[in-house]
C-alpha positions as CSV (number, residue, x, y, z in Angstrom):
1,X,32.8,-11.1,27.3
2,X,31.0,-8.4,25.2
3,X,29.2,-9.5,22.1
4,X,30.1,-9.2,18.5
5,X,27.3,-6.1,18.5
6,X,28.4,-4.8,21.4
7,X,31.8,-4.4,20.7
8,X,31.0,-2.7,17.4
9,X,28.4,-0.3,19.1
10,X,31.1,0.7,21.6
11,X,32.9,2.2,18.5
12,X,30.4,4.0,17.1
13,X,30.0,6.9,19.5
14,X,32.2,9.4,21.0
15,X,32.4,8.3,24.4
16,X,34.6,6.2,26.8
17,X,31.9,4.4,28.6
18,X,32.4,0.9,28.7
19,X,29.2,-1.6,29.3
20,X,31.4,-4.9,29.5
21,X,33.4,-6.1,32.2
22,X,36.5,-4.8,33.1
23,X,39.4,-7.1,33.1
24,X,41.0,-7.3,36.8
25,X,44.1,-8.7,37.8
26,X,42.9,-11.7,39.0
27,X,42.0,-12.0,35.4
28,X,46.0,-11.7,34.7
29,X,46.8,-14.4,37.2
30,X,44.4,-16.8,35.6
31,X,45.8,-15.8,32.4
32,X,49.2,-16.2,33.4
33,X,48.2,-20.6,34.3
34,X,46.5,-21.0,31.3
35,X,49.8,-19.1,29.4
36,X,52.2,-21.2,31.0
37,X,51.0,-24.6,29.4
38,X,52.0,-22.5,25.9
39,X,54.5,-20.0,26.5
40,X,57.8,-19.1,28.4
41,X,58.4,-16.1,30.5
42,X,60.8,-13.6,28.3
43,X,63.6,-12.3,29.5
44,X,64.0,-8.6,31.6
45,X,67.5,-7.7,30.7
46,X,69.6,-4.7,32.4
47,X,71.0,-3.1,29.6
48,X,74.0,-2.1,30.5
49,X,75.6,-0.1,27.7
50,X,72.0,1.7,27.3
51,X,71.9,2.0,30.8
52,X,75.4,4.0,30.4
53,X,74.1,5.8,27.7
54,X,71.1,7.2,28.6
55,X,72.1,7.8,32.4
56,X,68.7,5.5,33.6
57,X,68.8,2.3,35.4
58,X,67.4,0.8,32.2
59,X,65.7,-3.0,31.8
60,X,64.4,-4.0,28.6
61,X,61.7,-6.6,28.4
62,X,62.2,-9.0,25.4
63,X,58.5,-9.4,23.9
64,X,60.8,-9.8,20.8
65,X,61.4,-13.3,21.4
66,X,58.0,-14.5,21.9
67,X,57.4,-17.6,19.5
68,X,55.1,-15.0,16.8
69,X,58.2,-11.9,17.6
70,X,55.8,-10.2,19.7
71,X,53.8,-9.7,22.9
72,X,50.4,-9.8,21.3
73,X,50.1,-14.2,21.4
74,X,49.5,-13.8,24.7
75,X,46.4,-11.8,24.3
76,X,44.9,-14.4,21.4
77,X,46.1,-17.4,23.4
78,X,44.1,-17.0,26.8
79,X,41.0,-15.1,24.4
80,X,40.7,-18.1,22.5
81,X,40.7,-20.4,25.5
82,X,37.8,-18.3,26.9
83,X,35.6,-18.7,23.7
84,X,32.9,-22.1,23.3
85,X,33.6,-24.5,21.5
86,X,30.9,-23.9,19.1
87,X,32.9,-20.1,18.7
88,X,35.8,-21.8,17.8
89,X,34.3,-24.6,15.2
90,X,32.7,-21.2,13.5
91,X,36.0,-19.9,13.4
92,X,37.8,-16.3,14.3
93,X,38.3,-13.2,12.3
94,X,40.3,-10.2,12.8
95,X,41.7,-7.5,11.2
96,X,45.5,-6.6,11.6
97,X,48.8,-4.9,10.5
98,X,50.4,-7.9,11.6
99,X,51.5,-9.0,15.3
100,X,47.9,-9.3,16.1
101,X,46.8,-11.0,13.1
102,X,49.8,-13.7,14.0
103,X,48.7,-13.9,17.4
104,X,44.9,-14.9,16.2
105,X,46.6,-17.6,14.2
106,X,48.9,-19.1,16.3
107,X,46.2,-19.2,18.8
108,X,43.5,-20.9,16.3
109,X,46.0,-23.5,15.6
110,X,46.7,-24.1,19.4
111,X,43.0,-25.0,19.8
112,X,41.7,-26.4,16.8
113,X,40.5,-23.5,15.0
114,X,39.8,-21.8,11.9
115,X,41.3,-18.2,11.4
116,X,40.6,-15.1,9.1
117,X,42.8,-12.4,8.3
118,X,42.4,-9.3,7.3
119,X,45.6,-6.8,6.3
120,X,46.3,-3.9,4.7
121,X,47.3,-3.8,1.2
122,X,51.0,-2.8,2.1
123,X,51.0,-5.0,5.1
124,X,54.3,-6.3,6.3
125,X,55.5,-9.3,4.5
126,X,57.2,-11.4,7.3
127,X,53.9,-11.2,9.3
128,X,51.5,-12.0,6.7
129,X,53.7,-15.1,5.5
130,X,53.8,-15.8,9.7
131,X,50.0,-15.9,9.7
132,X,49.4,-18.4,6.7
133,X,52.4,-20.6,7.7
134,X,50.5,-20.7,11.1
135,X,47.7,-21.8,8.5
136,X,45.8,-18.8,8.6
137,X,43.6,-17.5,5.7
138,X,44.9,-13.9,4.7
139,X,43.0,-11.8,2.3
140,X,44.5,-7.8,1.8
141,X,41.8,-5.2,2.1
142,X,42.5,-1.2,2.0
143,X,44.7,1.1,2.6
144,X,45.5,1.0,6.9
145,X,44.1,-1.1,9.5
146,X,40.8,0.6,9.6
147,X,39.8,-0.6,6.0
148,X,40.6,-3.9,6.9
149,X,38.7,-3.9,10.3
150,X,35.7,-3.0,8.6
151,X,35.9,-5.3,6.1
152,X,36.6,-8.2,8.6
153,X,34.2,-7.0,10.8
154,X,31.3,-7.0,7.9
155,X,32.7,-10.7,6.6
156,X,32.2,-12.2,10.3
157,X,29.1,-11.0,10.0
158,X,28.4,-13.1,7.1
159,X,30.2,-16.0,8.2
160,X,28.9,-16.4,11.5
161,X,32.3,-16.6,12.6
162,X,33.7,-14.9,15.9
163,X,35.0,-11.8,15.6
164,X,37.7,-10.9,17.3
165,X,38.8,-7.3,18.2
166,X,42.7,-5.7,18.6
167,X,41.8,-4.0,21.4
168,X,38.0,-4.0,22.7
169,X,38.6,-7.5,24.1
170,X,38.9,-8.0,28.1
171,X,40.2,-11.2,27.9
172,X,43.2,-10.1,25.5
173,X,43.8,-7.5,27.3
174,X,44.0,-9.7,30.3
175,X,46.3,-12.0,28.4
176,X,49.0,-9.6,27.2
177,X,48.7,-7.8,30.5
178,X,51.0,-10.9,31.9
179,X,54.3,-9.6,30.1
180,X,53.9,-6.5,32.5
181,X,53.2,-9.0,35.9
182,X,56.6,-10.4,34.5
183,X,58.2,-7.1,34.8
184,X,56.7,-6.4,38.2
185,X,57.6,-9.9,39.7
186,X,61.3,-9.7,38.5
187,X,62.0,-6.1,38.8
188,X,59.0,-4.6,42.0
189,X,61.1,-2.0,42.7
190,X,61.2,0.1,38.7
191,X,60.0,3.6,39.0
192,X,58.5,4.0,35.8
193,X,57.4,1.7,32.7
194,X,57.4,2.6,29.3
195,X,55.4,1.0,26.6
196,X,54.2,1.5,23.2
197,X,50.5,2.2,22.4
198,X,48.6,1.9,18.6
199,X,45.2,-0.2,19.9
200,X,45.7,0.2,23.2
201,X,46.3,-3.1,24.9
202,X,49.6,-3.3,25.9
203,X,49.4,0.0,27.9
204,X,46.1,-1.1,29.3
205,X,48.2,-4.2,31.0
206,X,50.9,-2.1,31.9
207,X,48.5,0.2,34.0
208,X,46.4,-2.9,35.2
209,X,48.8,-4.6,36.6
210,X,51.8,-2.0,37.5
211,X,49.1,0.5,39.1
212,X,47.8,-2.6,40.9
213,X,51.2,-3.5,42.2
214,X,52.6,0.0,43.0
215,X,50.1,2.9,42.7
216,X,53.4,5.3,42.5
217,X,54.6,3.5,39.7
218,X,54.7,5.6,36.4
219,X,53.3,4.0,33.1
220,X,53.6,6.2,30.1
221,X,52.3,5.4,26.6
222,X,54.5,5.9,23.4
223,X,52.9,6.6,20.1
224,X,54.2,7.7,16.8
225,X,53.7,11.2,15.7
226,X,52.1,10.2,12.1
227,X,49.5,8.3,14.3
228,X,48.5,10.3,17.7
229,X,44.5,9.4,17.8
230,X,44.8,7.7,21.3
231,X,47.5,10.8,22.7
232,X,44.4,12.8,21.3
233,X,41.3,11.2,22.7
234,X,43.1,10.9,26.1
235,X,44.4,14.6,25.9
236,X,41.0,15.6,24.8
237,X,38.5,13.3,26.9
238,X,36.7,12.1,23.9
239,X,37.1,9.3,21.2
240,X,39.0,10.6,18.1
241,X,39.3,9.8,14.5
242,X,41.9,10.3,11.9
243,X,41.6,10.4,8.2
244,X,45.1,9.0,7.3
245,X,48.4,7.8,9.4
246,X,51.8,9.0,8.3
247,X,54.3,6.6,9.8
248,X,56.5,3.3,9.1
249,X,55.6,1.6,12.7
250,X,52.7,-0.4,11.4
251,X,51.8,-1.4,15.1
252,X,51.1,2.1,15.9
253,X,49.3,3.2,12.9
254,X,45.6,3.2,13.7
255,X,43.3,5.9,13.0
256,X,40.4,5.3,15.4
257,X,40.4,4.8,19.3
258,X,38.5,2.7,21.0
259,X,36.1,2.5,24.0
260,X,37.7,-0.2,26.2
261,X,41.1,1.5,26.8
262,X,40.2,4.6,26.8
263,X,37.9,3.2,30.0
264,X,41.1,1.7,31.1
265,X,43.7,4.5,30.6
266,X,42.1,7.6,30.7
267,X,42.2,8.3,34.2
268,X,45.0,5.7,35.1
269,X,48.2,6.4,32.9
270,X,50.4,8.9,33.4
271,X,51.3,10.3,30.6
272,X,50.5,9.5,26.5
273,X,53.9,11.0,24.2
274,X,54.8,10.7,20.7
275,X,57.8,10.0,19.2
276,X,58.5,10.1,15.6
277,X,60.1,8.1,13.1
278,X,63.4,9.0,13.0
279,X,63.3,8.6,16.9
280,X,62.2,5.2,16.4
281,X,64.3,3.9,13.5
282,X,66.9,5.4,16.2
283,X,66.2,3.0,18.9
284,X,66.0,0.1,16.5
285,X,69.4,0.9,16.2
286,X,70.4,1.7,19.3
287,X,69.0,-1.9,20.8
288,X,70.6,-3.8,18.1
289,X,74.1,-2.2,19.6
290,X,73.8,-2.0,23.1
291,X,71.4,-5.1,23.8
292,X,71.8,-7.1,20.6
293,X,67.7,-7.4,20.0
294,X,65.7,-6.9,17.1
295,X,62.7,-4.4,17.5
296,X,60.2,-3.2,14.7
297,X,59.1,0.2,14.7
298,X,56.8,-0.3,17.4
299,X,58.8,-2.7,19.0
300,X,61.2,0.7,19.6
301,X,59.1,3.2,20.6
302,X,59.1,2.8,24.2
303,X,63.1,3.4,23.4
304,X,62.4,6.5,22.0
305,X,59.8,7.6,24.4
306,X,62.7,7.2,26.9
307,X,65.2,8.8,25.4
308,X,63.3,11.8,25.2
309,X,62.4,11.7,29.0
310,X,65.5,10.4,30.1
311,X,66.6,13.6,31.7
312,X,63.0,13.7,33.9
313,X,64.3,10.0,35.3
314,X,68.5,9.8,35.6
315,X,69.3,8.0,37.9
316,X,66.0,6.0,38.3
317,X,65.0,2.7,37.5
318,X,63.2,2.2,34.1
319,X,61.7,-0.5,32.4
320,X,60.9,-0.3,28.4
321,X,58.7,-2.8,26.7
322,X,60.1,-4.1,23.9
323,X,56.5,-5.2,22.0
324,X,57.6,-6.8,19.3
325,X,60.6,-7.4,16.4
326,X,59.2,-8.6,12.9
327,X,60.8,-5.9,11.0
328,X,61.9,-6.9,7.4
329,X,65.2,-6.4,6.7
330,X,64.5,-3.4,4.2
331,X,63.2,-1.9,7.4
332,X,66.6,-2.5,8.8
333,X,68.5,-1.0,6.2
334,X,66.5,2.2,6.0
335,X,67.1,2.5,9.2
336,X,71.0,2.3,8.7
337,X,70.7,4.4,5.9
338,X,69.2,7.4,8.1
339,X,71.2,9.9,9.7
340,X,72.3,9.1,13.3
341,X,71.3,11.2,16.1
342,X,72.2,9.7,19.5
């Protein structure tokens, strides 16, 4: 596991070199026994309808129902089981948007732990009231995820607390890769997998484990027009920043990439699109009708991603993850209040 100054180094230079270890998927499987003392496998659901609709074998993997609404407890569950136990009586910080905030505070409760929190100023109500019932301590900090990292980043620093990274963290990675072992055990034979990307993570499972399992496999990240730094870095072979995000998916709106998936992705996944908002409020839609689930804007994306490609694989055998559904239900009804397009 890198250090606190490690992992903050790694993000302060332009390239994807990674000093750390790697996470391997014998890392997953061990992940996967300490997980099952905590969690339930979710379901993979053929979607019928959508199935019908878009003309792919579709399967939808229900991260939605995970006991914080999204995939990301995973991660914070087996990473805080890997720290000491004097790391956890100094207690955890992060910085979030929201799922991976909750996930650091579910996981601090699980084991005793103390957990800090910073958010964005507009941060999504439903999560930040997720993290301080999970007894969390919450404190709002800038304008996007970035502001708030750095702030978090600089109070663990003065705490002498843990701090504990979205992305540049082997063992969360590791942890949230299980959902995609999930998909691999109950459906081997998919021919490509679709999943969302803002950190990183979850596509840096989806390629660890589904490129481990079946090198022909297809993995292709979905990330949200307003908010295309990783698409950018991995088009471009070098770490990118933004200066602002322009889009409602909270979990995809970052504006910096970071070192350990690009080391993990770059020459690895298939393919990095962007969808935009209107083709994400779109497929919350669409998987409220045809599958009866709840996604956020991220939650949707790999939808989107999808629907846009769905041509390229008719007739094949897909499977979309479905990250994550805490959206609020004026998020839903801006949604319904857009014009349809499918």
């Amino acid at each position: 596991m890198a250090t606190q100054q490690e992992q903050r180094a790694f993000n302060s230079t332009s390239q994807p070199d990674w000093s750390g270890a790697l996470p391997t998927l014998g890392d997953v499987y061990r992940a996967r026994k300490l997980l099952a003392s905590y969690l339930t496998p979710t379901p993979l659901i053929h979607a019928e309808q959508l199935s019908a609709l878009l003309g792919v074998d579709v399967h939808v993997k229900c991260e939605n129902l995970q006991p914080i609404g999204a995939f990301k407890v995973r991660g914070g569950l087996y990473l805080m089981s890997r720290l000491s136990d004097e790391q956890r009586r100094r207690g955890v910080v992060g910085a979030s948007t929201g799922n991976h905030g909750q996930s650091i505070a579910y996981a601090a409760r699980a084991f005793d732990s103390r957990a800090t929190i910073f958010v964005p100023e507009a941060a999504n109500p439903l999560k930040v009231a997720s993290m301080e019932r999970l007894g969390a301590d919450v404190r709002y900090h800038g304008a996007d995820f970035d502001s708030a990292f750095e702030a978090a980043a600089e109070f663990a620093d003065e705490q002498d607390a843990h701090f504990i990274h979205s992305a540049d963290e082997p063992d969360l990675i590791a942890g949230v890769a299980t959902a995609s072992l999930e998909i691999m055990e109950q459906a081997p034979d998919i021919d490509a997998l679709f999943v969302p990307i803002g950190g990183g993570s979850g596509l840096c499972g989806a390629c660890l484990v589904g490129k481990s399992l079946n090198p022909d496999l297809k993995v292709i990240g979905v990330q949200a027009e307003g908010a295309p730094v990783a698409r950018e870095s991995w088009s471009e072979r070098t770490l990118k920043t933004s200066n602002s995000t322009d889009t409602f998916a909270e979990g995809l709106a970052t504006r910096v990439a970071f070192r350990l998936p690009a080391a993990m992705l770059w020459d690895v996944v298939d393919d990095i699109m962007l969808v935009s908002d209107a083709e994400m409020r779109q497929s919350m839609l669409t998987l409220m009708e045809t599958t009866h689930m709840v996604a956020e804007g991220a939650g949707a994306a790999a939808l989107a991603g999808l629907y846009q490609r769905r041509d390229e694989f008719r007739g094949k055998k897909v499977a979309i993850m479905l990250s994550g559904g805490n959206v609020t239900l004026d998020g839903l009804q801006e949604a319904m209040n857009k014009e349809r397009r499918w």
